[in-house]
C-alpha positions, 0 to 999 in steps of 0.5 A: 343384086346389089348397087356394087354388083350392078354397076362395078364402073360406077363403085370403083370411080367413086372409089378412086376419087375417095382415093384421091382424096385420102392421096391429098391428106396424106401428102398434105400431112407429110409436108405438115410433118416435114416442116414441123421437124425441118424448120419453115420454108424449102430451106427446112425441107431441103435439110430433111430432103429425101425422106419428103420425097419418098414420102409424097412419092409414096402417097401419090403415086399408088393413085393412078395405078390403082385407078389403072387397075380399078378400070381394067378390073372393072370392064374385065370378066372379074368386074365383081372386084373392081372394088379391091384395087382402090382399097389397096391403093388406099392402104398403101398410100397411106401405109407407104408414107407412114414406113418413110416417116419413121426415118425422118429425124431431126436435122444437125444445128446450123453452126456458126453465125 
């Protein structure tokens, strides 16, 4: 019997914490990208706006629901699969930015001045 059979508590904390990490890098990548293509500052956000939103919504919000289910999986009859709810999270919050970024594009010229 395995550690992850023994102990399916422990395993899926520890895989929502990795999760929470991955969440942090991901978030810190699309803000990276954001203001590589919309220029420095909120002011370089705000021409790009919607696109880092969806973005960071994209990559922050699977984690608490992944750790919902991680939970709920793990003191439930079906505690052998407490595991796939954080990798599944994990995909998507890497997978869901990546989608949204693919729209992101560089902003029009100021004009004038």
């Amino acid at each position: 019997m395995s550690f992850a059979q023994r102990h399916p508590g422990v395993v899926a904390a520890l895989l929502v914490c990795a999760h929470v990490v991955v969440a942090l890098a991901v978030a810190s990548c699309v803000l990276q990208l954001s203001l590589a293509v919309g220029g420095d500052g909120l002011f370089g956000l705000s021409r790009v706006w919607p696109v880092p939103q969806l973005a960071l919504l994209g990559a922050v919000l699977p984690v608490p629901l992944a750790a919902i289910a991680a939970f709920m999986l793990a003191f439930s009859r079906a505690r052998e699969r407490a595991w796939v709810a954080p990798v599944v999270g994990m995909v998507s919050t890497v997978l869901v930015p990546a989608i949204v970024l693919t729209f992101l594009h560089a902003p029009e010229p100021i004009r004038g001045g």
